[in-house]
MDTraj code that builds the backbone (N, CA, C; nanometers):
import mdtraj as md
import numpy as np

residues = "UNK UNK UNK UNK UNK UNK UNK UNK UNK UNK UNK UNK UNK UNK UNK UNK UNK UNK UNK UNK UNK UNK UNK UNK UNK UNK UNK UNK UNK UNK UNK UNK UNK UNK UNK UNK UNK UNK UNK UNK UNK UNK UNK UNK UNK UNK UNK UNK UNK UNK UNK UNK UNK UNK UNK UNK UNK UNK UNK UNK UNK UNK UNK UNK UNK UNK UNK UNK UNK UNK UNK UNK UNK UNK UNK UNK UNK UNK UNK UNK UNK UNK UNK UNK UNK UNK UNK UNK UNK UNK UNK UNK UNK".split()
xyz = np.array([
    [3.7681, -11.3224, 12.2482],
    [3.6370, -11.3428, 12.3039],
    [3.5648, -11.2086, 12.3110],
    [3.4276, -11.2099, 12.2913],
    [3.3255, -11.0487, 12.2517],
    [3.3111, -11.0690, 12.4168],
    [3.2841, -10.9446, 12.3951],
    [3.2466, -10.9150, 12.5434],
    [3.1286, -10.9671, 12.6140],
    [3.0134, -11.0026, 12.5148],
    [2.8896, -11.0458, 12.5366],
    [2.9385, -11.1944, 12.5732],
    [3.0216, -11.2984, 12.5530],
    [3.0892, -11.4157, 12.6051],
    [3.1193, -11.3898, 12.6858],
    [3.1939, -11.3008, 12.7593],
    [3.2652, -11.3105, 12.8938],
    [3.1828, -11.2975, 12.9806],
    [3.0669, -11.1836, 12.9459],
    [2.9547, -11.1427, 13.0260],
    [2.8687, -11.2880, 13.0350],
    [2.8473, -11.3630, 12.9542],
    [2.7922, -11.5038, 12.9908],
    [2.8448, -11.5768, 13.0459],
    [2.9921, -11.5884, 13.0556],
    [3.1172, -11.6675, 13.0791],
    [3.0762, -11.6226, 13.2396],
    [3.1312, -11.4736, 13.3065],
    [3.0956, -11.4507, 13.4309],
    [2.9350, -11.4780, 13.4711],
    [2.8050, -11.4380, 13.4360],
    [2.7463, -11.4993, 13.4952],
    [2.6862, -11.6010, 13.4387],
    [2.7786, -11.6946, 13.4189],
    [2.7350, -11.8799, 13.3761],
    [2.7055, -11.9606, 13.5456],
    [2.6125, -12.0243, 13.5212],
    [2.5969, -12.1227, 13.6384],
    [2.6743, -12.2248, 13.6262],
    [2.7706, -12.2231, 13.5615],
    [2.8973, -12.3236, 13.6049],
    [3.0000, -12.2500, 13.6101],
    [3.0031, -12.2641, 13.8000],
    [3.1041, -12.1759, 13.9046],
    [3.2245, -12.1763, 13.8419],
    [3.2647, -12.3269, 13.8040],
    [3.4144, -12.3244, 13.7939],
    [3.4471, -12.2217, 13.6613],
    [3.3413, -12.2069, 13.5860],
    [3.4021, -12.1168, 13.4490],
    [3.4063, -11.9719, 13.5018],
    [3.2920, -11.9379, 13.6101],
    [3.2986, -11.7931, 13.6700],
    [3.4293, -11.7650, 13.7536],
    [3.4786, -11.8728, 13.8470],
    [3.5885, -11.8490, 13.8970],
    [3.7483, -11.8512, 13.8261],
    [3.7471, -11.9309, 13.7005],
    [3.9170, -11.8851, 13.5746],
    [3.8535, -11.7337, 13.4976],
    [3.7420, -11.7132, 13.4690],
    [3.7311, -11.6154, 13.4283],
    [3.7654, -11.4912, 13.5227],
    [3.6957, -11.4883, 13.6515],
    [3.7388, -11.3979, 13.7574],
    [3.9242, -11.3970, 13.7918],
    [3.9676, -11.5085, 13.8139],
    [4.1001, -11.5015, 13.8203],
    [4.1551, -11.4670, 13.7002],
    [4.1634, -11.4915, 13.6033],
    [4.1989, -11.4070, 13.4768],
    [4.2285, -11.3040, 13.4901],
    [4.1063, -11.2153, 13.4920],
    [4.0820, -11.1000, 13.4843],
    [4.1451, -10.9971, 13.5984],
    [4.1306, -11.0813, 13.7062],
    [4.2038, -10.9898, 13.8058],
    [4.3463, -10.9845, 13.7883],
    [4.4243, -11.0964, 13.7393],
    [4.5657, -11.0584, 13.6732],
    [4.6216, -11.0168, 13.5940],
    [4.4743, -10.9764, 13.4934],
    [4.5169, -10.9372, 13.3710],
    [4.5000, -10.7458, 13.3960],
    [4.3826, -10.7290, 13.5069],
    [4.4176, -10.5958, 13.5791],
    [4.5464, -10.5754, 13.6516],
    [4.5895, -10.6424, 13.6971],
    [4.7044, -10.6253, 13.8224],
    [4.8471, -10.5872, 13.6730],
    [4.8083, -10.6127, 13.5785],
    [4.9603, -10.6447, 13.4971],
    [4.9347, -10.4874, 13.4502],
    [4.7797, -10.4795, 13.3950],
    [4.7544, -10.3468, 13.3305],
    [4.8216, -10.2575, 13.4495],
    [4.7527, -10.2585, 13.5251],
    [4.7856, -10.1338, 13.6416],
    [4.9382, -10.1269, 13.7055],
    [4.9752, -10.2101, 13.6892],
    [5.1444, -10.2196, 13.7159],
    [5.2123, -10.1372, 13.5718],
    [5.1590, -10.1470, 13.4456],
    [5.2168, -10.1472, 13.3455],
    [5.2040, -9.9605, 13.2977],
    [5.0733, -9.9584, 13.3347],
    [5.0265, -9.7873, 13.3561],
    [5.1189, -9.7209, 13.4064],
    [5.1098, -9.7685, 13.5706],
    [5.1924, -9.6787, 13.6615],
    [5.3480, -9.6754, 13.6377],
    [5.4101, -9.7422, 13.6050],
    [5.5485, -9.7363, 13.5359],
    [5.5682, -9.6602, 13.4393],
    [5.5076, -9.7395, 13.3324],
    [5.5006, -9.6316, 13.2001],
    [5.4765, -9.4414, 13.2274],
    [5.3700, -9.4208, 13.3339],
    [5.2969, -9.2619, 13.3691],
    [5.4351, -9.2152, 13.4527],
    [5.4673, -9.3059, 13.5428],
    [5.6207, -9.2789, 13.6225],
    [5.5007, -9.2628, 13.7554],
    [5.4212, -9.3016, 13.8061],
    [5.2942, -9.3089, 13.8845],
    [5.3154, -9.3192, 14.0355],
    [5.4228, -9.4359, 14.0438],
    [5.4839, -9.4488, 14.1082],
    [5.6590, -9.4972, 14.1299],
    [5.7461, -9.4742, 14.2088],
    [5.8913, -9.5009, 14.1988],
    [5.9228, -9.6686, 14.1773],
    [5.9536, -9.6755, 14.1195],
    [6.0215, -9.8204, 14.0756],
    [6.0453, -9.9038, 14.2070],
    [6.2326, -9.7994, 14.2787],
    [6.2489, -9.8659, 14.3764],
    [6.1526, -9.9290, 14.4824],
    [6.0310, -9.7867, 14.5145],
    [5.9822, -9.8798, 14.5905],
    [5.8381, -9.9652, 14.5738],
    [5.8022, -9.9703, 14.4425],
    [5.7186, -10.0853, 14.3865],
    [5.8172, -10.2015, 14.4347],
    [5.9543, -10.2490, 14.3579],
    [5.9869, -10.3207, 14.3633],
    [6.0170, -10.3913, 14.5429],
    [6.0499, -10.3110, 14.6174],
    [6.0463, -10.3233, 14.7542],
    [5.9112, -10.3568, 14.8326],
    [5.8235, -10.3308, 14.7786],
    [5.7223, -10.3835, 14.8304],
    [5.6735, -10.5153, 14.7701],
    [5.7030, -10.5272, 14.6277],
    [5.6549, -10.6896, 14.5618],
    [5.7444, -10.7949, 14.5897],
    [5.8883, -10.7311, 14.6593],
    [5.9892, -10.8448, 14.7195],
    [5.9529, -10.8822, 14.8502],
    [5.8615, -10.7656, 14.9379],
    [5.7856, -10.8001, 15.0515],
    [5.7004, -10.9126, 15.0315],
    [5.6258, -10.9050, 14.9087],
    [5.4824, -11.0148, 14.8946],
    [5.5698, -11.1352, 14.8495],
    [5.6836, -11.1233, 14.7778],
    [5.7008, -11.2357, 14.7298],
    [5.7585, -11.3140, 14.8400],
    [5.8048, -11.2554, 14.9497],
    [5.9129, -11.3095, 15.0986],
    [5.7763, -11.3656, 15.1563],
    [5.6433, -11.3798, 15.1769],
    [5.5330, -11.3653, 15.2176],
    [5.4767, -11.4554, 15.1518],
    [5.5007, -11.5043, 15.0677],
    [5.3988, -11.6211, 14.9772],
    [5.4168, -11.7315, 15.0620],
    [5.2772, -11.7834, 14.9950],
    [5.2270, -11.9215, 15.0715],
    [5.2764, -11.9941, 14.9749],
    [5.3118, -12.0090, 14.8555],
    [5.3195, -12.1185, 14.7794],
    [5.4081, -12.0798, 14.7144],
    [5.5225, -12.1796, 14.6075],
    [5.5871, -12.1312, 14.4910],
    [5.5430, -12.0721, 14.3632],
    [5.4081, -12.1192, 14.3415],
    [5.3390, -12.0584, 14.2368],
    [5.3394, -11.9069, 14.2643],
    [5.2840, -11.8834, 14.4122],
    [5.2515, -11.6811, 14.4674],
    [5.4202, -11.6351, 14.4314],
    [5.4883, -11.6878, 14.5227],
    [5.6340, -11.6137, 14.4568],
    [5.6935, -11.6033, 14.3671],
    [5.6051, -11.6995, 14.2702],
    [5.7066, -11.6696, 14.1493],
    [5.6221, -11.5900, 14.1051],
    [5.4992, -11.5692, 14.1362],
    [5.4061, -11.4600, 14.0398],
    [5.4772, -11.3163, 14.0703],
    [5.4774, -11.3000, 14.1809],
    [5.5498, -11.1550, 14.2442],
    [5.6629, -11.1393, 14.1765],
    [5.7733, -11.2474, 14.1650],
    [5.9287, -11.2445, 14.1236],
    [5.9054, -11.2238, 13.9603],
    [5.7749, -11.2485, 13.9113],
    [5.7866, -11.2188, 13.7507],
    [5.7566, -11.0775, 13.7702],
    [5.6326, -11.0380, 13.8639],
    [5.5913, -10.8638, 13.8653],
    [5.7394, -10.8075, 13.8771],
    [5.8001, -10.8614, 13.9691],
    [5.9183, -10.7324, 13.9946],
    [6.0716, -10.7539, 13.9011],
    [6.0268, -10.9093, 13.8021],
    [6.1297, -10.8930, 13.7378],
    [6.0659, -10.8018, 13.5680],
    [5.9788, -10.7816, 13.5827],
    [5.9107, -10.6640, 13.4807],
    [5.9906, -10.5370, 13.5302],
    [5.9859, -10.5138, 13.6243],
    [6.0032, -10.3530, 13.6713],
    [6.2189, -10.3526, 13.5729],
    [6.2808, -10.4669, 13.5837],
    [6.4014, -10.4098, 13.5256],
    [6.4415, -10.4732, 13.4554],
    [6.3305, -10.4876, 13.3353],
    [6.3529, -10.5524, 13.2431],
    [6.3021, -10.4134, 13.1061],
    [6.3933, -10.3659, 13.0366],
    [6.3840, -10.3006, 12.9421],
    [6.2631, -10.3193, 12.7956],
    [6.2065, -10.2182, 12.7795],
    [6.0317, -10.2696, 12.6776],
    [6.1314, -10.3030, 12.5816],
    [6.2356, -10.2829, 12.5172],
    [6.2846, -10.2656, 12.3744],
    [6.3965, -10.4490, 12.3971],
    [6.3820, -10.5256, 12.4724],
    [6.4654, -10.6567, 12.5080],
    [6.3685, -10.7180, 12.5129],
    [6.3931, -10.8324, 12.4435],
    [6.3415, -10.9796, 12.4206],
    [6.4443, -11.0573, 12.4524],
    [6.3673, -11.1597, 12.5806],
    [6.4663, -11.2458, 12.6139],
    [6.4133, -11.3779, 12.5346],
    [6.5601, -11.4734, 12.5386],
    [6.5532, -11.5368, 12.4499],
    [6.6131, -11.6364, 12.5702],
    [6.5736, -11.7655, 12.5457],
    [6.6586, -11.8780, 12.6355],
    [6.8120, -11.8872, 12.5686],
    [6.8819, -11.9254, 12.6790],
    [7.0080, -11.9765, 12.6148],
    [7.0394, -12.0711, 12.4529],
    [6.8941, -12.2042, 12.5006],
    [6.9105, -12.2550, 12.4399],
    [6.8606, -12.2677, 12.2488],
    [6.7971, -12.1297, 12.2901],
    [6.7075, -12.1070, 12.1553],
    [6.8141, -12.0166, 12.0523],
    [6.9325, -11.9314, 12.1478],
    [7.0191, -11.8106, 12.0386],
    [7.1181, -11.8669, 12.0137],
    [7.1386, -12.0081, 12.1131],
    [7.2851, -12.0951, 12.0724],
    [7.4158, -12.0299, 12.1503],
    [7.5045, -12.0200, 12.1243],
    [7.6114, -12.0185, 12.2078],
    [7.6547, -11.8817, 12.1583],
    [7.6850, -11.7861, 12.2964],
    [7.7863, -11.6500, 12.2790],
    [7.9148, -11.6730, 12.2167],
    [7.9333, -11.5851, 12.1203],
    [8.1010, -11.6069, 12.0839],
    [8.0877, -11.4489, 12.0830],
])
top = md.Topology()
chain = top.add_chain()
for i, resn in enumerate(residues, 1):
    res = top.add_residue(resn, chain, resSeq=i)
    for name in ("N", "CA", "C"):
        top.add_atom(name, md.element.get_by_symbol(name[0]), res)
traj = md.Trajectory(xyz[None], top)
C-alpha cells in the first residue's frame, strides 16, 4: 500500500477503517522498536523480558497475553532459526 492510501485510509470517514489501520500500525511500531533495541543491544534482554512477563501476568484477555508471550518469545528465539511445526518436518530420527 503507497503511502498516499494509508494517508486516505487514516483520514477516511469510515471510523472502522481508521481504527485497523491505527491498530496496525501501532503494532507494527511496537515490533519495530522492540526489534531496534535488541538488535542496537539498547536495552538488556533479561530485563525487557521481565517486564513483558509482567504485562503478560496483567492481561485482560488471552488474545493480550499471548501478544506479550509472542514479544518475549522473540527475545530467545535466534534470527538465523526457523521454526517449523512438528507436523510440517515429520518425525526426529
Amino acid at each position: 500500500m503507497r503511502a498516499k492510501e494509508r494517508w486516505r485510509l487514516l483520514m477516511s470517514k469510515d471510523q472502522d477503517e481508521s481504527i485497523v489501520w491505527l491498530m496496525c500500525h501501532h503494532l507494527k511500531g511496537a515490533i519495530a522498536l522492540m526489534e531496534v533495541a535488541l538488535k542496537n543491544e539498547l536495552v538488556e534482554e533479561k530485563l525487557l523480558d521481565e517486564h513483558l512477563e509482567d504485562w503478560e501476568s496483567r492481561s485482560d484477555s488471552i488474545w493480550e497475553q499471548h501478544m506479550w508471550f509472542k514479544f518475549r518469545e522473540a527475545i530467545n528465539r535466534p534470527d538465523n532459526v526457523i521454526l517449523f511445526s512438528p507436523e510440517s518436518r515429520g518425525p526426529d530420527t
